[in-house]
C-alpha positions in Angstrom: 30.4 -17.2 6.2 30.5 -19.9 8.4 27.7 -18.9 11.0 25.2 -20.8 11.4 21.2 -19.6 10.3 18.2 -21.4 12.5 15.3 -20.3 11.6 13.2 -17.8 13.8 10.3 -19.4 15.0 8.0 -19.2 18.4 8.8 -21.0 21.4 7.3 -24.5 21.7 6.8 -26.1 24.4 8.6 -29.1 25.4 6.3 -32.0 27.2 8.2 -34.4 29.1 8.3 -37.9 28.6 7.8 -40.7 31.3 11.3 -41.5 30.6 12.6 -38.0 31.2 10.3 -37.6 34.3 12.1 -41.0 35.7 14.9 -39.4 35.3 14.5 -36.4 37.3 13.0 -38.3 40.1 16.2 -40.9 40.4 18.4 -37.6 40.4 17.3 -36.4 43.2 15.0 -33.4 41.3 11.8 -34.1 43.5 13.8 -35.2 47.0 12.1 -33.2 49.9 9.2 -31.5 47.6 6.8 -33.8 48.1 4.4 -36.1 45.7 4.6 -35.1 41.8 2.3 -36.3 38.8 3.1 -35.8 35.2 0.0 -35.4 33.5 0.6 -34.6 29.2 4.0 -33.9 29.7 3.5 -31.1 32.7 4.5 -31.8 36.3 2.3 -31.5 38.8 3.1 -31.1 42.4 0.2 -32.7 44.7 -1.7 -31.4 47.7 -0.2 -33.1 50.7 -2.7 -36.2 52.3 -4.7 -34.8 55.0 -6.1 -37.4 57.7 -9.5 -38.2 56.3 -8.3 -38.6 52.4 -6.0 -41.4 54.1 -8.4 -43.4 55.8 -10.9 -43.2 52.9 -8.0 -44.9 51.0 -7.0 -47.3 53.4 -11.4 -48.1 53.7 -11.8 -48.3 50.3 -8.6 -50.6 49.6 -9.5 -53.0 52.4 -12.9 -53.8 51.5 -11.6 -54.6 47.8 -9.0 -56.8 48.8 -11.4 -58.8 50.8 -13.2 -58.5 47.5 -10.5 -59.7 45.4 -10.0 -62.7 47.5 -13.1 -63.8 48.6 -14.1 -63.5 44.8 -10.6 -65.3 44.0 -9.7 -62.6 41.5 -6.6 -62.6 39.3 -6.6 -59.1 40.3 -4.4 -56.5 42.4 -5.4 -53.5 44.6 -2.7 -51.1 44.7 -2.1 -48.2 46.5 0.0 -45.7 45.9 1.1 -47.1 42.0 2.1 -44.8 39.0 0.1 -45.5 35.6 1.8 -45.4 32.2 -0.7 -43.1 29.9 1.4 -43.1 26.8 4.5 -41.3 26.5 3.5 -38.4 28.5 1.7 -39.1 31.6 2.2 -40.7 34.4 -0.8 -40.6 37.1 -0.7 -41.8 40.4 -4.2 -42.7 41.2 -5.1 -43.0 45.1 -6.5 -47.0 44.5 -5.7 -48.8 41.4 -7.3 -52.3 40.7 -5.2 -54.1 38.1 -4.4 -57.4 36.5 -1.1 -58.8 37.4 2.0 -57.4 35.3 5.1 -59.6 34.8 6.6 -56.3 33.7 6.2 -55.3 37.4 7.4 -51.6 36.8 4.5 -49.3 36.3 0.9 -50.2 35.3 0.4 -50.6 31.5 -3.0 -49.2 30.5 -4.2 -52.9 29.4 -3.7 -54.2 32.9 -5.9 -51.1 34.5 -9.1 -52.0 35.3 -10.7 -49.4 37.8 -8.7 -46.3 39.0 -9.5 -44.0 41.9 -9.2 -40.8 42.8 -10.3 -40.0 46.1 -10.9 -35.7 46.4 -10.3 -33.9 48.6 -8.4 -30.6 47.5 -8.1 -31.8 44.3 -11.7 -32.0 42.9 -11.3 -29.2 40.4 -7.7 -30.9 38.9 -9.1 -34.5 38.9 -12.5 -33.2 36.9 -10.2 -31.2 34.8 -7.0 -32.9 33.7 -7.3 -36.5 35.4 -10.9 -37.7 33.7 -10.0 -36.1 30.2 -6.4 -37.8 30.5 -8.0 -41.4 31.4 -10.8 -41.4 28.9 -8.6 -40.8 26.2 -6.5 -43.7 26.8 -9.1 -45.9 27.5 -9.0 -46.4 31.4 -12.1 -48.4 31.5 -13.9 -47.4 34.9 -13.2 -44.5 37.1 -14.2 -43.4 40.2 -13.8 -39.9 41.8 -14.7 -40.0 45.6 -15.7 -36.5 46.1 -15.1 -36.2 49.9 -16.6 -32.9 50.7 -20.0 -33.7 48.6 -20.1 -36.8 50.1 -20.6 -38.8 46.8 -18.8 -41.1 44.6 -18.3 -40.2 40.6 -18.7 -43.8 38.8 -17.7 -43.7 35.3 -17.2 -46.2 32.4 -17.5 -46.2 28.5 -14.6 -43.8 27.7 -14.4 -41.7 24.6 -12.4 -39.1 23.2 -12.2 -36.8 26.5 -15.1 -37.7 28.7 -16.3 -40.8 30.0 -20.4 -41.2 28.3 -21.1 -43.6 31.0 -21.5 -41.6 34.9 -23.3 -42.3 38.0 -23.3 -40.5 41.0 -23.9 -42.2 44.3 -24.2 -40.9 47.6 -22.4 -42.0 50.5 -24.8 -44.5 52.4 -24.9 -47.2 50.1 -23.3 -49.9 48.0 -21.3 -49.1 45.0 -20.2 -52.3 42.4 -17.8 -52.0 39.6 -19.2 -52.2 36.5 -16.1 -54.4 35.0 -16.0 -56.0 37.9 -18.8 -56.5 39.9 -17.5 -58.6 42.2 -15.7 -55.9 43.5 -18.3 -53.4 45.6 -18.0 -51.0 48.5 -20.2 -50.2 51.2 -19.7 -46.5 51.2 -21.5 -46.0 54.1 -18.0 -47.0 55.8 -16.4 -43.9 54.3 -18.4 -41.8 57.1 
């Protein structure tokens, strides 16, 4: 009498919430480790940023903000920014072009309008876990720069865990958002 009687059951596996994930990070749990993602409640530590992933950011972010204001957009380019994927992701895309948020914490799926993810080391992950996770909330256009290929993965029309829409450009020529199609790069510029 008196104990206690759980039931025996298998592990589960616990998926971390944004909240949670916040948490560690203003503890101090990340401090020193380097850049972290959670993706469907696992955390993922990032490849560092090597030279030419940086300037292919800082290209590609500087020809849409000339974009954005020459088109005079109500629209933000934003670089580095954390995206709020439901309760259990939180991706960092490379570029992130985005309505403005009065929230002004983290981007809110309906403000998202084209995320980037620029590849480098990280083609395999962002094909595997990063275009499944967006499609399924709706992210409406992605593009995967694919640096050692050379080409640029344009995709739009989300579904369930793929994106029904994708065009592959090579580097050499002008690429336009589909939601957007004010906003286009000359990737012959990320040479």
């Amino acid at each position: 009498m008196g104990q206690e009687h759980f039931p025996v059951s298998e592990p589960t596996l616990h998926k971390l919430t944004v909240e949670e994930f916040v948490s560690l990070d203003a503890a101090g749990f990340f401090l020193g480790k380097g850049r972290f993602e959670l993706i469907e409640g696992e955390i993922y530590q990032m490849s560092p940023l090597h030279r030419p992933h940086g300037r292919v950011i800082i290209e590609i972010g500087s020809q849409f903000h000339r974009a954005v204001e020459a088109a005079a957009l109500d629209l933000e380019v934003l670089s580095p920014v954390s995206m709020r994927l439901g309760p259990h992701s939180l991706p960092e895309p490379d570029l992130l072009v985005a309505a403005p948020d009065p929230d002004d914490q983290f981007v809110e799926l309906g403000f998202a309008r084209l995320a980037i993810e620029v590849a480098d080391s990280s083609l395999r992950h962002d094909f595997t876990r990063k275009v499944p996770l967006y499609a399924r909330h709706g992210v409406p256009e992605l593009w995967i720069v694919d640096l050692k290929a050379r080409v640029i993965h344009q995709m739009t029309d989300p579904g369930a865990e793929a994106y029904s829409t994708v065009e592959v450009h090579p580097f050499g020529g002008r690429v336009a958002s589909k939601l957007v199609p004010q906003i286009a790069l000359d990737s012959a510029r990320l040479a």
